[in-house]
NUTORLO-893477 format. One record per residue (C-alpha): residue number from 1; residue in three letters; y, x, z. Coordinates in steps of 0.2 Angstrom, whole numbers, always signed. Example, Ala and Ser with C-alpha at 12.3 -4.5 7.8 and 13.67 -1.06 7.14 Angstrom:
PT    n  res     py     px     pz
PT    1  ALA    -22    +62    +39
PT    2  SER     -5    +68    +36
END
This chain:
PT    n  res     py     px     pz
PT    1  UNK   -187   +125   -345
PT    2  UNK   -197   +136   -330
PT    3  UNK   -178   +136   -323
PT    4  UNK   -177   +118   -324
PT    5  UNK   -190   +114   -318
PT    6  UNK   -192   +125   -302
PT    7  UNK   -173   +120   -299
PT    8  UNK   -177   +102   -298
PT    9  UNK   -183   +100   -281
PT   10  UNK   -171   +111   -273
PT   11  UNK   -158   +102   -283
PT   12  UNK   -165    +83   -277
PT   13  UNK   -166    +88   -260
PT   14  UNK   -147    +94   -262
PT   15  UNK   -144    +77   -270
PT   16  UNK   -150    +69   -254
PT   17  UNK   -141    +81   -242
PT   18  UNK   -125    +76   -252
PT   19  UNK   -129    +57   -251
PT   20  UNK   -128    +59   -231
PT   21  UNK   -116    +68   -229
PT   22  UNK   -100    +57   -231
PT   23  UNK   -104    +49   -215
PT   24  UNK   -109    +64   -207
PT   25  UNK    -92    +72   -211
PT   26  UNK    -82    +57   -209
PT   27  UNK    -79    +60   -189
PT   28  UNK    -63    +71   -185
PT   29  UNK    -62    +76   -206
PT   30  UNK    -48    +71   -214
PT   31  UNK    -43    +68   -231
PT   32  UNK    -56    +69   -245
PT   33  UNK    -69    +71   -230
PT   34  UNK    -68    +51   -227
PT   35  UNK    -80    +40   -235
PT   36  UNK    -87    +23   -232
PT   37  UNK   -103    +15   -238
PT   38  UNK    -98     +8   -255
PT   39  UNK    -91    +28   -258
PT   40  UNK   -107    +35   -254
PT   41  UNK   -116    +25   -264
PT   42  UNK   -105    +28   -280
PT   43  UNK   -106    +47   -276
PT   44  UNK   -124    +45   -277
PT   45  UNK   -126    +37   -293
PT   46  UNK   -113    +51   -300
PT   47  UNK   -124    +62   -291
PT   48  UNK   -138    +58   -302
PT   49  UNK   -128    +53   -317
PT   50  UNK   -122    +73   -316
PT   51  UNK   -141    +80   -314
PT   52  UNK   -148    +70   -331
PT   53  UNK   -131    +75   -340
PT   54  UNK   -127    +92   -336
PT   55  UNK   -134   +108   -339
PT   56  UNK   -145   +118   -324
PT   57  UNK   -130   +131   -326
PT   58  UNK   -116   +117   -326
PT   59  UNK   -125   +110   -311
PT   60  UNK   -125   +126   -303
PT   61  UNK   -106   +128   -306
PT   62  UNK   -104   +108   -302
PT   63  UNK   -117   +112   -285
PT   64  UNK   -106   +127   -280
PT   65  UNK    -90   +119   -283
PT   66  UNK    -94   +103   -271
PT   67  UNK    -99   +119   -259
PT   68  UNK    -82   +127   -260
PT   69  UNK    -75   +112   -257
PT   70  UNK    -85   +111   -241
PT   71  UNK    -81   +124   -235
PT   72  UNK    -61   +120   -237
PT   73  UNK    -66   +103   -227
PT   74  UNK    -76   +114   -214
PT   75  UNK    -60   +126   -213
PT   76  UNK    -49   +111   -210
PT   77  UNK    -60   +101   -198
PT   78  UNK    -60   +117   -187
PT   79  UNK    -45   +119   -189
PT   80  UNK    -43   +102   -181
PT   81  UNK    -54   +105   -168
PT   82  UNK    -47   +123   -163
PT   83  UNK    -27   +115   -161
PT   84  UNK    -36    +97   -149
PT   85  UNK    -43   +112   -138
PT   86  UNK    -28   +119   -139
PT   87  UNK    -20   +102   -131
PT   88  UNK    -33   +100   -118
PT   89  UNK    -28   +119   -114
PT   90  UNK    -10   +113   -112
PT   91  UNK    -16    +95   -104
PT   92  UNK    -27   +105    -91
PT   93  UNK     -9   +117    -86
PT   94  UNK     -1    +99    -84
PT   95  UNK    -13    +93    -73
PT   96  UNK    -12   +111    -64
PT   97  UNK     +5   +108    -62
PT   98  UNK     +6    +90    -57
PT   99  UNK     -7    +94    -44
PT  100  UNK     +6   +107    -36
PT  101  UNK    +19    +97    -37
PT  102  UNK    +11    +83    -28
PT  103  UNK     +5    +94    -15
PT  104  UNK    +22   +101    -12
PT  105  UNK    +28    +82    -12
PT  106  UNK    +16    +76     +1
PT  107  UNK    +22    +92    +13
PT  108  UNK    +39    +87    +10
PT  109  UNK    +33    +68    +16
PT  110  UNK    +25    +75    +30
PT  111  UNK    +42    +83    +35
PT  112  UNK    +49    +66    +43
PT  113  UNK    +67    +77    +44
PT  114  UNK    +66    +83    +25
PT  115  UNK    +64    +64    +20
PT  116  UNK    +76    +59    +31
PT  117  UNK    +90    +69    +19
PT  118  UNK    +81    +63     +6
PT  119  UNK    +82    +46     +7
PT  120  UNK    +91    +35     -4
PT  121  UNK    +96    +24    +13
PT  122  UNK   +107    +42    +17
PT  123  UNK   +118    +36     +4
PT  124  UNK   +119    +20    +10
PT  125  UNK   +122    +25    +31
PT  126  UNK   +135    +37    +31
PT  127  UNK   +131    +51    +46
PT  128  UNK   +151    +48    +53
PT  129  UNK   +154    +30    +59
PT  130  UNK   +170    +22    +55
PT  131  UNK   +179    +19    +71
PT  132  UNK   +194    +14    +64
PT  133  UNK   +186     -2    +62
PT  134  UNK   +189    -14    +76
PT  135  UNK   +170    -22    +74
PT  136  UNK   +164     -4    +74
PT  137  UNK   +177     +3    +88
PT  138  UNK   +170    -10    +98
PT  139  UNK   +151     -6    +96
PT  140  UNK   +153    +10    +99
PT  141  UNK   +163    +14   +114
PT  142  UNK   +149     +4   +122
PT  143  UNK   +137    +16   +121
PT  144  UNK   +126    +26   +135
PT  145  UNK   +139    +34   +147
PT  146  UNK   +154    +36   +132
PT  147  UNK   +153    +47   +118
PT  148  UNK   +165    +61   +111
PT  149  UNK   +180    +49   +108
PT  150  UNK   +183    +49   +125
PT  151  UNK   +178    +31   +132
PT  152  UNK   +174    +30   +150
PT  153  UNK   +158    +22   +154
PT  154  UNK   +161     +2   +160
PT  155  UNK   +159     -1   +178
PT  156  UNK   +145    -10   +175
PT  157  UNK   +134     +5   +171
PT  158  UNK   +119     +9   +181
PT  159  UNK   +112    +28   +182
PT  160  UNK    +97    +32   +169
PT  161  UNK    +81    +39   +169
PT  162  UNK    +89    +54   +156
PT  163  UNK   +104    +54   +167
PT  164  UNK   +110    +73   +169
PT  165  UNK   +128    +80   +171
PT  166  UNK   +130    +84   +153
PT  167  UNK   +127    +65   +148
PT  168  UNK   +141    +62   +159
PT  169  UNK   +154    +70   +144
PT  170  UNK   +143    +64   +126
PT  171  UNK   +135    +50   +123
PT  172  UNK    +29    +17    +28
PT  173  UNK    -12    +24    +26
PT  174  UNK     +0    +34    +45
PT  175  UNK     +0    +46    +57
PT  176  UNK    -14    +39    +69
PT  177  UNK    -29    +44    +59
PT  178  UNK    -23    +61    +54
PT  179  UNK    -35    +72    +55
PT  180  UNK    -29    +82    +72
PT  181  UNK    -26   +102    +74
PT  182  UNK    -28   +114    +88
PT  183  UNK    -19   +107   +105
PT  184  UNK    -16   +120   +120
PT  185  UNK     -8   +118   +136
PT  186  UNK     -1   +131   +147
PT  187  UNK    -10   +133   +163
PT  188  UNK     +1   +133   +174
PT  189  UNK    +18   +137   +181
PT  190  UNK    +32   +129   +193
PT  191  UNK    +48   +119   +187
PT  192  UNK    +61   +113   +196
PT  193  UNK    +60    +93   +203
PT  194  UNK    +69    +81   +193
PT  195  UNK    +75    +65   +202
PT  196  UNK    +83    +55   +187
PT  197  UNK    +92    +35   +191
PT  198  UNK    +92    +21   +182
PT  199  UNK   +110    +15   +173
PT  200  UNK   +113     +1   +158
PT  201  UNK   +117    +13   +144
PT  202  UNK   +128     +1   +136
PT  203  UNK   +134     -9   +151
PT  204  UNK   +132    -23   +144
PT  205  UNK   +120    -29   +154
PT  206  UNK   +132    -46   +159
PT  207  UNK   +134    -51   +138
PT  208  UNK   +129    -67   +134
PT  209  UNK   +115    -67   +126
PT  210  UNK   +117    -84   +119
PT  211  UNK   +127    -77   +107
PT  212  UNK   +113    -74    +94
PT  213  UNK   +112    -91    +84
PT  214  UNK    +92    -89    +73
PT  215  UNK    +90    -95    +56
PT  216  UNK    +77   -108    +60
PT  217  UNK    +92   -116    +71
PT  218  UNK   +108   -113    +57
PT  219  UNK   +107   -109    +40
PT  220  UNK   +114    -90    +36
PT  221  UNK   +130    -90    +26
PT  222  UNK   +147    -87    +26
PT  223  UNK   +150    -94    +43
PT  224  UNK   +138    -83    +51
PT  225  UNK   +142    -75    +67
PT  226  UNK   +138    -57    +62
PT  227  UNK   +149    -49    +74
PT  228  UNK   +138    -58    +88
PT  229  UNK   +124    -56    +79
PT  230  UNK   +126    -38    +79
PT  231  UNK   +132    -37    +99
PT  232  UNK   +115    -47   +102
PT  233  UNK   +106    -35    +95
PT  234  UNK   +115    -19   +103
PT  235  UNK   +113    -28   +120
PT  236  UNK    +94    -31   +119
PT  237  UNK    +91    -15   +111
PT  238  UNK   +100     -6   +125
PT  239  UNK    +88    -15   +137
PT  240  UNK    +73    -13   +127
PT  241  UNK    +76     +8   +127
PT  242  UNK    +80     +6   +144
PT  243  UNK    +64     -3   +148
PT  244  UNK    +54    +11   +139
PT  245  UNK    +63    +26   +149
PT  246  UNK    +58    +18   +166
PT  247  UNK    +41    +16   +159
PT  248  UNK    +38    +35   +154
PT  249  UNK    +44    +39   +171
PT  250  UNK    +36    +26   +183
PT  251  UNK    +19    +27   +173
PT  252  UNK    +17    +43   +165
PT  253  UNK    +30    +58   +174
PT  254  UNK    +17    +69   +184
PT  255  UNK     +8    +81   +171
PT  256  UNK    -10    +86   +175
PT  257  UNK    -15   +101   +168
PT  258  UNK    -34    +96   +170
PT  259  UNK    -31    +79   +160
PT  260  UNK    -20    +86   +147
PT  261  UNK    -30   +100   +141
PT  262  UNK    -43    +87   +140
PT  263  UNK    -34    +73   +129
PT  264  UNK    -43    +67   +116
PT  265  UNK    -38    +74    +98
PT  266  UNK    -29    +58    +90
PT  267  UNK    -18    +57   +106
PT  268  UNK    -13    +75   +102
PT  269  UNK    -11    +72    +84
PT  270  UNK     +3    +56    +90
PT  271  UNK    +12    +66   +101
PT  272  UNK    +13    +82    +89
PT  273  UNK    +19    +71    +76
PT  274  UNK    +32    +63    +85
PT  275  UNK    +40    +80    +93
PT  276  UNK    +36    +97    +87
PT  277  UNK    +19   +105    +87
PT  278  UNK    +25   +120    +97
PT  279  UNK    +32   +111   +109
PT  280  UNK    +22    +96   +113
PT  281  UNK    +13   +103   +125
PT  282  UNK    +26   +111   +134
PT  283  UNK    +38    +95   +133
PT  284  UNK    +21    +87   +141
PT  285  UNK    +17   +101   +154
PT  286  UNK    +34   +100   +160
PT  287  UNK    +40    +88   +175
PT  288  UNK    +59    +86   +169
PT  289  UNK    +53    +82   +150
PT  290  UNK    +37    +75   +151
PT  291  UNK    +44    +59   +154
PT  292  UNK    +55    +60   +140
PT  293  UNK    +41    +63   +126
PT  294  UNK    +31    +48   +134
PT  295  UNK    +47    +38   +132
PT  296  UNK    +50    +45   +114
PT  297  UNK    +30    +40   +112
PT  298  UNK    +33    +22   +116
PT  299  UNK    +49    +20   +108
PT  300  UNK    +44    +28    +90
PT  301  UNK    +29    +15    +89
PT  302  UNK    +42     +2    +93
PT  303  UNK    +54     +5    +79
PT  304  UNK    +41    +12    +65
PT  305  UNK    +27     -6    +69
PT  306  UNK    +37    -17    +79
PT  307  UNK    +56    -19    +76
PT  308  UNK    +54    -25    +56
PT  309  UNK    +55    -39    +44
PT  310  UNK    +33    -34    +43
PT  311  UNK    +34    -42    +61
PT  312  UNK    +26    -61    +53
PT  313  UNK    +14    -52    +43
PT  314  UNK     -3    -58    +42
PT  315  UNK     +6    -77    +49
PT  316  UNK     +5    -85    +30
PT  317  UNK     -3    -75    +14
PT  318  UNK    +13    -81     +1
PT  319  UNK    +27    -78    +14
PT  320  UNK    +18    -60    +14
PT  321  UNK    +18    -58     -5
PT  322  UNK    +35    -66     -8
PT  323  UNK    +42    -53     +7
PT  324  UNK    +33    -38     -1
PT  325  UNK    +40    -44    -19
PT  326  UNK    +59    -44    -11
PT  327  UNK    +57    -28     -5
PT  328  UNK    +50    -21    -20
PT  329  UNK    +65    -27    -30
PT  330  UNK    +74    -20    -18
PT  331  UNK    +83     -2    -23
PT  332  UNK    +97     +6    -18
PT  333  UNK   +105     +3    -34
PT  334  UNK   +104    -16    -32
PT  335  UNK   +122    -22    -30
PT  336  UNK   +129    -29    -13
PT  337  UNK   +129    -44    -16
PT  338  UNK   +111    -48    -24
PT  339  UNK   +105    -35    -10
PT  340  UNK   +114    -50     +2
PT  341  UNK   +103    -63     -6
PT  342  UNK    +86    -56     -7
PT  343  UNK    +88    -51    +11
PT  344  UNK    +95    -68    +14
PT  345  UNK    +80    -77     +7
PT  346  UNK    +68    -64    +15
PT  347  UNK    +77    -71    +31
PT  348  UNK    +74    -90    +25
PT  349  UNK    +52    -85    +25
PT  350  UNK    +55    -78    +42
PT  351  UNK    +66    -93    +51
PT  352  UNK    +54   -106    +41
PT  353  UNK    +38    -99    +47
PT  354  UNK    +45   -101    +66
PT  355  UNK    +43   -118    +64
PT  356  UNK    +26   -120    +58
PT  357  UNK    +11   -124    +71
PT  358  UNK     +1   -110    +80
PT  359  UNK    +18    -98    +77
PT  360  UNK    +19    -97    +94
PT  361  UNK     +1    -91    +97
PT  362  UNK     +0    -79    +82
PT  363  UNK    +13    -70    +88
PT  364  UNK     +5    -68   +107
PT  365  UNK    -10    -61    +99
PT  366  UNK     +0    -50    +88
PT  367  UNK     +7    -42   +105
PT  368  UNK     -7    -41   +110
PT  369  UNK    -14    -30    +96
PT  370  UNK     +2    -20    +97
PT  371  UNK     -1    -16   +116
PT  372  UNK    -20    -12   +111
PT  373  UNK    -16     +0   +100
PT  374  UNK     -2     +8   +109
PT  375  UNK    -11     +9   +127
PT  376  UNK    -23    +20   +117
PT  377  UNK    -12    +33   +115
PT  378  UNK     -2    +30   +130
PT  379  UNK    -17    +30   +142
PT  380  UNK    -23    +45   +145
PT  381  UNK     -6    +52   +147
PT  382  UNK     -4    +40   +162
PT  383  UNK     -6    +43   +183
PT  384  UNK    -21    +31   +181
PT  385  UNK    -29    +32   +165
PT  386  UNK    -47    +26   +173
PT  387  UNK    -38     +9   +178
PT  388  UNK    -40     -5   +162
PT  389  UNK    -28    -18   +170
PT  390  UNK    -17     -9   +177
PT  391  UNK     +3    -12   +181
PT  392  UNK     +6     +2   +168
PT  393  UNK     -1    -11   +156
PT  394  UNK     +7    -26   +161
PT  395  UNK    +26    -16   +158
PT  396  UNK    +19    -10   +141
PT  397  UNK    +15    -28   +137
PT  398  UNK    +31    -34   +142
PT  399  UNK    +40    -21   +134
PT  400  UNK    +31    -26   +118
PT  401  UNK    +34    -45   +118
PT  402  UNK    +54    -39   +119
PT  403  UNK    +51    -29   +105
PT  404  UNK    +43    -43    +94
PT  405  UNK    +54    -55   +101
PT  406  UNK    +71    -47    +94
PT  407  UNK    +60    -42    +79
PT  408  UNK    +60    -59    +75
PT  409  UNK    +77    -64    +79
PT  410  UNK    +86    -47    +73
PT  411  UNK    +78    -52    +55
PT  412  UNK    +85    -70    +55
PT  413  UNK   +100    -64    +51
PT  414  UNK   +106    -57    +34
PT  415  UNK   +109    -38    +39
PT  416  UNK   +100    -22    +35
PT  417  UNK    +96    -10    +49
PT  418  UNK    +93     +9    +49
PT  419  UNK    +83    +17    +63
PT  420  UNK    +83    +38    +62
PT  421  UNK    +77    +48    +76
PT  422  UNK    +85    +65    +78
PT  423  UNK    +73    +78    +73
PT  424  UNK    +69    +95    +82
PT  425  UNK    +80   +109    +72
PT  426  UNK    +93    +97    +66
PT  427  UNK   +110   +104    +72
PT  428  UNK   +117    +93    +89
PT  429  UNK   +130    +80    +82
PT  430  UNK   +140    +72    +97
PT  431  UNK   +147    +59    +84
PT  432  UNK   +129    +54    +84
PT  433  UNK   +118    +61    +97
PT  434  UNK   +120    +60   +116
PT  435  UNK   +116    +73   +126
PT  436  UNK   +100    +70   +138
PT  437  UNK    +94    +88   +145
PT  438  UNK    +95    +95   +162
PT  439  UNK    +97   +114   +158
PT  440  UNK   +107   +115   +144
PT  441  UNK   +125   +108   +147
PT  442  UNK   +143   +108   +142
PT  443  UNK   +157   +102   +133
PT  444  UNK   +148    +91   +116
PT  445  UNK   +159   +100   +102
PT  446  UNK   +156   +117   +111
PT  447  UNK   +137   +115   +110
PT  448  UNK   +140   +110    +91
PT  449  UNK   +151   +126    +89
PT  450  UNK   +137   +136    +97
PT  451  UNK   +125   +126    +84
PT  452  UNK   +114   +121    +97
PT  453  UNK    +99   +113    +91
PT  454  UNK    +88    +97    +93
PT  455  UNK    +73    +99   +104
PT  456  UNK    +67    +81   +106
PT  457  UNK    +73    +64    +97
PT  458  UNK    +70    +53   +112
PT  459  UNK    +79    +37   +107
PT  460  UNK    +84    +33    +85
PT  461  UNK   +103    +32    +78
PT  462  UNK   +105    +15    +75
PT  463  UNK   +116     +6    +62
PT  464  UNK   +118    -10    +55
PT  465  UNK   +126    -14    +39
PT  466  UNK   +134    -31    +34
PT  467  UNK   +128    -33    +15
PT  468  UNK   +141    -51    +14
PT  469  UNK   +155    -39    +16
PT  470  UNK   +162    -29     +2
PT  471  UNK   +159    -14     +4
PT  472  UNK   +145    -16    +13
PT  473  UNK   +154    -14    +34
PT  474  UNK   +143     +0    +42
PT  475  UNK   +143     -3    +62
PT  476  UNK   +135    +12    +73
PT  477  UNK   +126     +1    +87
PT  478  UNK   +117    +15    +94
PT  479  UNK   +118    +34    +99
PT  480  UNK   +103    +44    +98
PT  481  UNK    +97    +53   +116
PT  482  UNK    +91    +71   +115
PT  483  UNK    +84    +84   +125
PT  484  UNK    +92   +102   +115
PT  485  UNK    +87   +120   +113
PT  486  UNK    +96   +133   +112
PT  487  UNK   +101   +141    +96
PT  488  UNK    +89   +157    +91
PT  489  UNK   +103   +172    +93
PT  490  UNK   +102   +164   +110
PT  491  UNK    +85   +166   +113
PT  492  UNK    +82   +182   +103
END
């Protein structure tokens, strides 16, 4: 009885420690650990049930037995815990790994060459043109002063800024707000004076440009004149390159080793990106090249926010969304001829927005912002960078109302357009590349032999493809001008 009694108390206090603890144990415990309110309240009537039926040594054996059998739930819940740390051990190695993979990605993306190779559009513009086409045979022995089939340049050529005796035998947040590195200019030095002349690359400068029939004026389909559409295109393009080259060297051809070791760091970050960063400042510092990067400058802007279908943006919000929706469907797995129709009705937006009031003006104020935006960069690189209106500004708005102007018609008609710019390193490809630099010259398939390099992408590789064609005919409108480098057993 003195056991009995002294046992009580400890004995109702475990009764009410066993009332609460169903919903105690209920979170993460599984199996018989699970209880819900009815269940706790029938344990507890058990509970008490037990304590006026059994013994003080059968409650013992009864107390010790639920104890045991806490311990097995406490073994398995920690069990459970241990093997969810375990998982967030594994999960924090994933994320580990994903973080080094994504790193590694966005330096690959920030290698413009590496994603170049990469693209799925490489699979789609074959390097090597097919000039047994008579569309593409055409197209391509129109190019700046020939190319390595042999065609002589047409009388109608003019000389070019990049003229030099070698180019008489060869023919997507973005980079502005990049956080800019270290930029150093040489100090000084003497180069050799470089008088270059002014040619038609293309001579085509007497084509009629009349050719090019809009979408807002005829409908695209089957009886579409691609093959002017395309010569349009080349002939404009040729012009609007051309305009650029006598921009870099009217405006911006004289280096200043005062100014330039001054520039501003975003104007360094733009012209390191678009060339190499070991040589920007040695492209700029010198007299024969320094026009060529400032060309290259303009021309890169052109192509990357000018010359594409984003030309209308901003115009109308649903042409905008229905666009970006087309594009996004868009993959290089679509087939031909459903890639014909998206791009087809991405050409219907364009032409009907042309006809829709204040057109006109919207795209004078987007020029505008273009030339803005540009002349930032361009500025300071320029004989008079203290002068706002000066005639270097009136040529770069001219050049950039051509641009917007063949954005706009180039993208009224169904075809797709590839724009690559040769990147320093890449091996020299005459099939593709002319060869634009004073000092290294010779025969195009023996500087390939002697794999001589890139050293500056001055104008893109162009190519058009006609999606209403099956395959899709690929047409080479454009050969990319390079200044080159000599390969490093050569310079060891």
């Amino acid at each position: 009885m003195l056991s009995h009694k002294l046992s009580s108390p400890c004995l109702a206090s475990i009764m009410q420690q066993r009332a609460a603890s169903p919903a105690e144990s209920s979170v993460g415990s599984p199996g018989h650990s699970i209880h819900n309110g009815k269940d706790g309240y029938e344990n507890e009537n058990n509970h008490e049930s037990v304590s006026r039926t059994l013994s003080p040594q059968g409650m013992i054996k009864h107390l010790q037995s639920e104890l045991e059998d806490s311990h097995i739930r406490i073994a398995r819940d920690t069990g459970v815990i241990n093997n969810l740390h375990e998982k967030v051990t594994e999960l924090e190695e994933l994320v580990q790994k994903q973080k080094i993979t994504i790193s590694n990605q966005s330096r690959a993306i920030s290698d413009r060459r590496s994603l170049r190779k990469q693209s799925p559009m490489a699979a789609v513009f074959p390097m090597t043109p097919h000039y047994h086409h008579p569309v593409q045979h055409l197209l391509s022995c129109h190019q700046p002063l020939g190319h390595a089939t042999g065609h002589s340049p047409s009388p109608s050529m003019v000389p070019s800024p990049f003229h030099s005796p070698q180019s008489n035998r060869s023919f997507n947040s973005n980079i502005f707000e990049q956080p800019p590195p270290k930029f150093e200019l040489p100090l000084g030095g003497s180069f050799p004076a470089y008088t270059p002349i002014l040619r038609d690359p293309l001579g085509l400068a007497n084509v009629n440009r009349d050719v090019f029939i809009p979408l807002s004026a005829a409908p695209a389909h089957d009886s579409t004149d691609f093959r002017g559409a395309m010569a349009d295109f080349s002939t404009r393009f040729q012009e609007l390159m051309r305009k650029s080259e006598v921009f870099g060297q009217t405006h911006a051809n004289f280096p200043n080793i005062f100014r330039d070791s001054h520039l501003e760091d975003r104007v360094k970050e733009y012209l390191m990106a678009i060339s190499n960063r070991a040589q920007a400042s040695v492209l700029l510092g010198n007299v024969t090249t320094r026009c060529c990067l400032i060309t290259k400058a303009v021309n890169f802007y052109l192509v990357e926010e000018v010359l594409r279908i984003t030309v209308v943006r901003g115009f109308d919000t649903s042409t905008d969304l229905e666009i970006g929706q087309i594009q996004r469907q868009m993959t290089p797995d679509t087939p031909l001829t459903v890639r014909h129709l998206m791009i087809m009705a991405m050409t219907t937006h364009l032409g009907s927005l042309t006809k829709k009031p204040g057109f006109a003006d919207f795209c004078h104020q987007k020029t505008q912002s273009h030339v803005a935006k540009l002349w930032q960069y361009i500025r300071p690189l320029s004989h008079n960078p203290a002068k706002q209106n000066s005639q270097a500004v009136i040529d770069l708005t001219a050049i950039m109302s051509e641009a917007q102007s063949l954005a706009l018609d180039m993208h009224m008609v169904p075809l797709e357009y590839k724009f690559d710019f040769p990147e320093p390193g890449e091996h020299f490809d005459p099939l593709t590349m002319i060869n634009r630099d004073s000092f290294i010259v010779g025969d195009p398939q023996t500087l390939k032999s002697n794999e001589t390099r890139v050293g500056l992408g001055i104008t893109p590789v162009v190519r058009i493809r006609n999606n209403s064609e099956s395959p899709g005919d690929i047409k080479l409108i454009y050969l990319g001008n390079v200044l080159l480098k000599l390969p490093r057993k050569h310079t060891a």
